[in-house]
C-alpha positions as CSV (number, residue, x, y, z in Angstrom):
1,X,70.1,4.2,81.6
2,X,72.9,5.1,79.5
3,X,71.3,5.4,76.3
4,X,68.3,7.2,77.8
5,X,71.0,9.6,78.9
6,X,73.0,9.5,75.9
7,X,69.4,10.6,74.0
8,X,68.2,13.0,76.4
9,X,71.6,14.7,76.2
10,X,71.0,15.4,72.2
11,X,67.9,17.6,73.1
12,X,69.1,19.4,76.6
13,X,72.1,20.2,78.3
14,X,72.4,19.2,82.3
15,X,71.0,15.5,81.7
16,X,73.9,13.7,84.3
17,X,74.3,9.8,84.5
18,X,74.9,8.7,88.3
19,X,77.2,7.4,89.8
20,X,80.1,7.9,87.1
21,X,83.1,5.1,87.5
22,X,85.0,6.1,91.0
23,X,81.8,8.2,92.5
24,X,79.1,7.3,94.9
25,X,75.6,8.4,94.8
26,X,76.1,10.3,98.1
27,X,77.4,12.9,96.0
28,X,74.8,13.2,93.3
29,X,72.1,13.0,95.7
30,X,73.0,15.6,98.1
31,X,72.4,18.5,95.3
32,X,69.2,17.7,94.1
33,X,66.4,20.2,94.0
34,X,62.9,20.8,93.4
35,X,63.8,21.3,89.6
36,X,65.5,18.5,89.0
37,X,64.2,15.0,87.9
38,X,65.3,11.8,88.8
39,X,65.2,9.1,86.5
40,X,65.9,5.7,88.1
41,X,66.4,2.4,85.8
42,X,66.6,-0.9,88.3
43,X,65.3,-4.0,86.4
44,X,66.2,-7.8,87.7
45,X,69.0,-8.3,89.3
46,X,69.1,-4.6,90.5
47,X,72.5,-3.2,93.2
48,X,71.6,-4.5,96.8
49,X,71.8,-0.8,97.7
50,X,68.8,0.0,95.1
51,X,66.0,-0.1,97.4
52,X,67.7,2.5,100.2
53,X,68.6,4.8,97.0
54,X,64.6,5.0,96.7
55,X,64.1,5.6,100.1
56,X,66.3,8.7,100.1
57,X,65.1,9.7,97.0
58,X,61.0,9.4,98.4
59,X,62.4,12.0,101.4
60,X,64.4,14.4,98.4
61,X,63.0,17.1,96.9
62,X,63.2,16.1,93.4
63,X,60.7,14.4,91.3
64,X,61.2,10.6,90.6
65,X,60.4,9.1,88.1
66,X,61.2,4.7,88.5
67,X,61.0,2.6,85.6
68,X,61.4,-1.2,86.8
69,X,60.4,-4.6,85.7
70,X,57.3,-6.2,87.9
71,X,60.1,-7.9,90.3
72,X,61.0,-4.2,91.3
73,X,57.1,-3.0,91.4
74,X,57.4,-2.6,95.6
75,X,60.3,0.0,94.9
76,X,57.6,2.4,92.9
77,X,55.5,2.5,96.6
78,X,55.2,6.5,97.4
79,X,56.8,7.9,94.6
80,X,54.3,9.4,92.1
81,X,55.6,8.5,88.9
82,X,56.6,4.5,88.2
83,X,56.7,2.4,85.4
84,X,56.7,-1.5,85.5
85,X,58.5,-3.1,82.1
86,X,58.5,-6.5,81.9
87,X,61.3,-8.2,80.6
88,X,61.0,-11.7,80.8
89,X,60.9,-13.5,77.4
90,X,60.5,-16.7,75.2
91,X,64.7,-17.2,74.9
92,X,67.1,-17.6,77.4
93,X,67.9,-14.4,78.5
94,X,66.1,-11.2,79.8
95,X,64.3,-9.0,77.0
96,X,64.7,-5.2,77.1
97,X,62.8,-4.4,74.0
98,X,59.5,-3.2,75.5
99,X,62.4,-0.8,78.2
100,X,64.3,0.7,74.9
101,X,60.8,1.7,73.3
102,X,59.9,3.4,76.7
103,X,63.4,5.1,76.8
104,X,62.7,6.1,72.8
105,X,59.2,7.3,73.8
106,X,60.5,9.2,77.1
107,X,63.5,11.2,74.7
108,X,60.6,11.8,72.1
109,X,58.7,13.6,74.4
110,X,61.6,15.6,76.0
111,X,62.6,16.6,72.2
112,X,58.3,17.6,71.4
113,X,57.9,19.5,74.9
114,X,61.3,21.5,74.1
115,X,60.4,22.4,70.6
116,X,62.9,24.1,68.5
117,X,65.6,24.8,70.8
118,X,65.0,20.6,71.6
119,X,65.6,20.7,67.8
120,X,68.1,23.3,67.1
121,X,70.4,21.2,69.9
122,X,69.6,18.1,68.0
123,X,71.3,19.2,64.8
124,X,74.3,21.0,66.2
125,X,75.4,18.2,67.9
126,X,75.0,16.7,65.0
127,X,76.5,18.5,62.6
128,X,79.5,18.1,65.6
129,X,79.1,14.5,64.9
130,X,80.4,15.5,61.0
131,X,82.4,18.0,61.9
132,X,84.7,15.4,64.6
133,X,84.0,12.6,61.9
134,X,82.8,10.6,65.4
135,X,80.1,8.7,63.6
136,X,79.0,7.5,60.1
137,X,76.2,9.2,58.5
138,X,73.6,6.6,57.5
């Protein structure tokens, strides 16, 4: 979820990661609108509050969009946009590979449906990146 954030946040401002460290979801959820979208990331091992955070979000007026792995599939139930990832793999722990190309593919559309001000974000924030000296080029 973070890095879906930290990409969407390259090609639009108002993308909001929830709950930050010392908030609750109580007071992200309480705001939310017909405009906004929801994206909610809950793969195995998911918070024991995660299926009452869907619930509210069914009765909210934002849109949803739920991207789990098939053990979370019951949580996409009346919400019109879900995603099942699977994750299970040949070594001995989880595999997100096939959830980071879904969270490329999901940013890459953002950045097309945006066009050039999706772009013209894109490379001010870069040249920030050069200008702060924050991150290699490479």
């Amino acid at each position: 979820a973070l890095h879906l954030r930290q990409q969407l946040a390259q090609t639009r401002p108002g993308v909001r990661l929830a709950p930050l460290p010392g908030q609750t979801l109580a007071e992200e959820l309480v705001d939310l609108g017909a405009d906004d979208l929801v994206i909610v990331m809950g793969f195995r091992r998911r918070p024991a509050f995660f299926g009452a955070l869907m619930g509210e979000l069914r009765s909210s007026p934002a849109t949803v969009l739920a991207i789990v792995d098939p053990s979370g599939e019951e949580h996409l139930v009346g919400h019109a946009f879900g995603l099942s990832c699977p994750i299970s793999g040949t070594g001995a722990f989880d595999s997100y590979e096939g959830a980071m190309a879904l969270v490329a593919r999901i940013a890459s559309a953002v950045q097309d449906a945006l066009g050039e001000s999706g772009q013209a974000r894109a490379r001010a924030i870069a040249a920030l990146y050069r200008e702060l000296g924050e991150v290699e080029d490479g």
